[in-house]
C-alpha positions as CSV (number, residue, x, y, z in Angstrom):
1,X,-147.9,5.1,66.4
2,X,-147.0,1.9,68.6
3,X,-147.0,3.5,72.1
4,X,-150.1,3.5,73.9
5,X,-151.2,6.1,76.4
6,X,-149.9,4.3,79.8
7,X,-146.8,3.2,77.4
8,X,-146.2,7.1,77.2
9,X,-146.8,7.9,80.7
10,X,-144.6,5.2,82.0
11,X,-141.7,5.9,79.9
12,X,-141.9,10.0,80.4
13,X,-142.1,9.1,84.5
14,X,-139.0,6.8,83.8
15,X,-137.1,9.3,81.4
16,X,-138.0,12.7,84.2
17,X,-136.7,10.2,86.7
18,X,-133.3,9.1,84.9
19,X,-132.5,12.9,83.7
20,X,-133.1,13.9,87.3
21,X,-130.8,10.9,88.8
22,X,-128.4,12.0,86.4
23,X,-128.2,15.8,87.2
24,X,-128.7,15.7,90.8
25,X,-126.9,12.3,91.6
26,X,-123.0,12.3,92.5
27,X,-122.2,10.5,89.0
28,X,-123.6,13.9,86.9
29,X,-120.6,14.1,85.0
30,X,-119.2,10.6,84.7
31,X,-120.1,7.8,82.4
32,X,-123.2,6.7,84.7
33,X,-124.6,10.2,84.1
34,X,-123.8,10.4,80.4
35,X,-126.0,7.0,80.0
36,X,-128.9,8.0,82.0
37,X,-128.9,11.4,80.0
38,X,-129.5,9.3,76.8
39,X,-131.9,7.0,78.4
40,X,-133.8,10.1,79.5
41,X,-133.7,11.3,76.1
42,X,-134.8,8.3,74.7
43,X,-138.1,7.9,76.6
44,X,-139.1,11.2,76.6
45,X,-138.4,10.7,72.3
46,X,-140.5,8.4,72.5
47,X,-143.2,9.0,74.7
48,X,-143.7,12.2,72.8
49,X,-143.7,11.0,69.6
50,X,-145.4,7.7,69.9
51,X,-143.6,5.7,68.5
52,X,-141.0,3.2,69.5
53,X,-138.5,2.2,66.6
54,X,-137.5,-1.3,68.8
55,X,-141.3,-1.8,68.9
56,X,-141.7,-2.0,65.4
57,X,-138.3,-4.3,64.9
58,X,-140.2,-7.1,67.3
59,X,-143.8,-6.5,66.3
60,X,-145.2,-4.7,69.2
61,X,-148.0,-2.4,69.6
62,X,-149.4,-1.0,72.7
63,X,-151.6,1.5,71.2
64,X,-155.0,0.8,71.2
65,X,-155.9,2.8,68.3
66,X,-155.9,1.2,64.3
67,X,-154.2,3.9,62.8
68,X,-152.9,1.6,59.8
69,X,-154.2,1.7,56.7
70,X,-155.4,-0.8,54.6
């Protein structure tokens, strides 16, 4: 796990907000709405899961929580 609690609420707020923009806004079906569907995907993923694979690539870690071990 590298996503820490307000990570996870921040990115479900942004992913319920993109996958709403995209199904209610006028660009549902074009390429707009296709790209906010996979960004909504991808932040729910995430904040779900806990874990952010870019995270890891750059060394980041906003959960507060050791869960490595050593």
């Amino acid at each position: 796990m590298n996503v820490g609690k307000m990570d996870k609420v921040i990115r479900g707020i942004i992913g319920v907000g993109a996958a709403s923009f995209a199904y209610f806004g006028a660009e549902s079906g074009g390429t707009l709405g296709i790209i906010l569907y996979v960004i909504a995907g991808i932040m729910i993923v995430t904040a779900a899961v806990g874990f952010c694979p870019i995270y890891k690539i750059i060394g980041t870690n906003t959960c507060k929580l050791d869960l490595e071990t050593k």
